[in-house]
Structures are given as structure tokens and as C-alpha cells.
N, C-alpha and C positions, 0 to 999 in steps of 0.2 A: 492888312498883314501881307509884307509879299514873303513870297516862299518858293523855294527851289526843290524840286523832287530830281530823284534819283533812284533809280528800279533797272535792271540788265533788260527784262523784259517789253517791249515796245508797247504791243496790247494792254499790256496790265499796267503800265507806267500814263497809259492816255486813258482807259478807265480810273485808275485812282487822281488823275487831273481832272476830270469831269467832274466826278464826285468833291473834290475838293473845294470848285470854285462853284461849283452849284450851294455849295455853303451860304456867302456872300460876303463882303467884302473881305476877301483873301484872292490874290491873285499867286497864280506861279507865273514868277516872274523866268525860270527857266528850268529845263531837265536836260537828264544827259544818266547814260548806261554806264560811266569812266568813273572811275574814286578820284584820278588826277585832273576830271575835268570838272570833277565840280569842286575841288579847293578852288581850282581857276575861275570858278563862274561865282563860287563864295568870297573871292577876295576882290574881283571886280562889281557885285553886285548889291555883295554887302544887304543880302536876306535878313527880316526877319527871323525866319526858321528853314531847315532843312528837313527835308523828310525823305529819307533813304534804308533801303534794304542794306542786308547786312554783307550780302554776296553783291560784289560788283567790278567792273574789270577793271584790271588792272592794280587793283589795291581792295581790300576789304573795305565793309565800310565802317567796321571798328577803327582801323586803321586811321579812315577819313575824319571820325570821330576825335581820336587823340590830337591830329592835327590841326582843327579846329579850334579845338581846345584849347589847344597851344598859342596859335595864331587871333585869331576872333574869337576868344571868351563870351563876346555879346551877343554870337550867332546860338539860339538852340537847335537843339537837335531832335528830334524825332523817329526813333527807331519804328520803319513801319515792315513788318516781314514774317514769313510762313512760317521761318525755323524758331522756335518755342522749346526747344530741348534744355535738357537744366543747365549742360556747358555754356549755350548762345546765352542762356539768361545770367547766369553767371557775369558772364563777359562784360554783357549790357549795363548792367546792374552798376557794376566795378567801374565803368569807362563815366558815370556820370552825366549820361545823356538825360533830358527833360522826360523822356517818356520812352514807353515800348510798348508797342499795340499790332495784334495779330491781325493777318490778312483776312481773317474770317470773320471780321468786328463788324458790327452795325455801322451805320449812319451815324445814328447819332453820338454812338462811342467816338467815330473816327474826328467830331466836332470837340467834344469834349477835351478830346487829346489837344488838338490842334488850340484850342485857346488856352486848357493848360499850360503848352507848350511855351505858348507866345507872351506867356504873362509871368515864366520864369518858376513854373510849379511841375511837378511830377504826375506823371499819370503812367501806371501800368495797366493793362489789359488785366479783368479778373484770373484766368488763368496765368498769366505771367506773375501778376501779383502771388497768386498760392503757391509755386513752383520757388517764388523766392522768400517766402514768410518759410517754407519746408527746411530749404537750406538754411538759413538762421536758425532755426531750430536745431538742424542738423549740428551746425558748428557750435551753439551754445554745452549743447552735451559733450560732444570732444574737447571742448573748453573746460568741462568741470575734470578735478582729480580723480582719480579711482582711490577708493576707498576702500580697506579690510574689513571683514567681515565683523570685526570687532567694533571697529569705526563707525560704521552702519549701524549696529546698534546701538553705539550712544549715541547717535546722529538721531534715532529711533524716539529711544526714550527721552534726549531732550526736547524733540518737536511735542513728545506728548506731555511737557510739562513735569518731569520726575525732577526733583532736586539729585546732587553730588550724591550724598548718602543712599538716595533709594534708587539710585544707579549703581552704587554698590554694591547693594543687598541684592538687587536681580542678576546683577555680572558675576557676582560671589566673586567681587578683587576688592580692593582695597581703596579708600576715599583717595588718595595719593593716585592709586592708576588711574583713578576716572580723570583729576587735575589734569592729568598728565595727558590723558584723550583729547582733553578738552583744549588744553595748550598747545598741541600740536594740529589739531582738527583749524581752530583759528589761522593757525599761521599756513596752512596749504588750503583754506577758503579763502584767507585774505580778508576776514572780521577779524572784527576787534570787540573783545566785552561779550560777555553770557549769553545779553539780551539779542544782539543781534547774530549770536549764532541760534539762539533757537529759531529768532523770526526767519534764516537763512533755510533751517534746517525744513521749518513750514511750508515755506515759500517752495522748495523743493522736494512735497511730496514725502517727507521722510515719515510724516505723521499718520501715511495713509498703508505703507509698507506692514506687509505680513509678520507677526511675530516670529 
């Protein structure tokens, strides 16, 4: 596997080549502190992988990423760097590089990445991994509708199973208003049919909600 590193930092750019090629058969084939210099050294060299921090001069290396991308589809990428904050990971995440793995990673992590890498699969760092299953999370919820308090509770009693009528009896309205919940609750979930709004309604906890 040849491979081109890029890090701003001299020390820490010849420690993480030590450690890389003490692997074994992975060479860096070149490094360089530039974003502009390693398109240059990625378009001449035609790397396996790259493995680059995300601050570097002259250009980010998100930046380097996109253009990669753009240009050498073939080359991966390997996001390797300190900043772990939810924007960077964010970023990373979005841009579609092979991996991102913290500077504080084992050995044997930083192998794993590296052949994930090379073989066209993903690997996040456990902490990068949680920081982005969070945010998923995050957005699923701002994804769902808000629902009225009324709403909620059919949403309530159909996870637990009550029929039309004994939704009415507990709401004291009418079989008509419950239809009418239920036709409208459908259409801002985006089911279709009873059955999969109650399994929708389960699936999200509505069966677990306080009376």
C-alpha cells in the first residue's frame, strides 16, 4: 500500500511515518505540511491512500478532501487528527472520506484504519463513531413532527393496542374525531394503513409515555 501523509507538524508527521511503515508492507511514498502540495504529490503519485490532518497550509484539509474527490475518486482518504469536536466530525462525516481516527488511537487502531482504508470501507474511531451515531440521533428527532397533546394521545393508546371506539370512550369525542386523528396523524408520519401506524407509534416509544 503506498501512502502519502500530511500533518502541518514536522515531529508528529515523522512519528506517525514511523509508526505507519513499522506496519509492513505500506510505504509513504511522500509527505508534505501544504493542502496544495499534496493534490500535487496526489496527482503525480497516484497513492493508494492519503492520510492527512484536517488543519494544513494553505488550504484545509477538508478542502484537499473535496478535491480529491473530485479529481482521483480512487485515491482514499484518511482523516487522521486531534480536533474530534462535533462540527469537525460533522464535516468529516459529510465529505465522505474512508475513515477518521484520533491522534490518541492505539497501534493497532491506527492498522485497522489503514487497511480499512485501502480496501474501500469505513472506519471511525470509537469516540468519533459516538459523537456521530449522537448527531443522527439528534437529527432523527428534529425530523419527526410535533404533535398536540391530543395527538399524543392517540398516538398513546394506539401503540397500546385500543381500537377506534375504545379511543373514544377514553377521549370522550367521538369515533368520527378519532378517524379524523388517525387520518391526519398518517399523513404528517408519512404511513399509510392502521397497522403501520401503530407499529410507527411503538417503534417510537409512544407505548411507554406516562398517561
Amino acid at each position: 500500500m503506498r501512502v502519502i501523509l500530511a500533518d502541518t507538524q514536522v515531529l508528529v508527521r515523522a512519528g506517525i511515518r514511523r509508526l505507519i511503515e513499522a506496519i509492513g508492507d505500506i510505504e509513504v511514498v511522500a509527505e508534505t505540511a501544504d493542502g496544495q502540495q499534496l493534490l500535487d504529490l496526489a496527482a503525480r503519485l497516484r497513492p493508494d491512500l492519503v492520510v492527512t490532518e484536517l488543519t494544513l497550509a494553505g488550504m484545509s484539509g477538508l478542502d484537499v478532501v473535496a478535491q480529491l474527490r473530485r479529481h482521483y475518486p480512487e485515491i482514499e482518504v484518511l482523516i487522521l487528527s486531534g480536533q474530534t469536536g462535533a462540527q469537525q466530525v460533522r464535516a468529516v462525516v459529510k465529505s465522505g472520506v474512508s475513515g477518521f481516527l484520533c491522534k490518541d488511537a492505539e497501534l493497532a487502531e491506527l492498522e485497522l484504519a489503514l487497511r480499512a482504508a485501502a480496501r474501500g470501507q469505513n472506519y471511525l474511531s470509537p469516540q468519533v463513531s459516538r459523537i456521530a451515531l449522537d448527531q443522527r440521533r439528534h437529527r432523527r428527532a428534529e425530523d419527526r413532527p410535533v404533535l398536540t397533546a391530543r395527538q399524543r394521545q392517540v398516538m398513546q393508546l394506539i401503540a397500546r393496542g385500543r381500537s377506534t371506539k375504545e379511543i373514544a370512550a377514553i377521549m370522550g369525542v367521538s369515533v368520527k374525531t378519532v378517524e379524523t386523528h388517525r387520518a391526519r396523524l398518517m399523513q404528517a408520519l408519512g404511513v399509510r394503513g392502521t397497522n403501520a401506524l401503530m407499529h410507527y407509534a411503538i417503534r417510537h416509544g409512544f407505548d411507554t409515555l406516562a398517561s
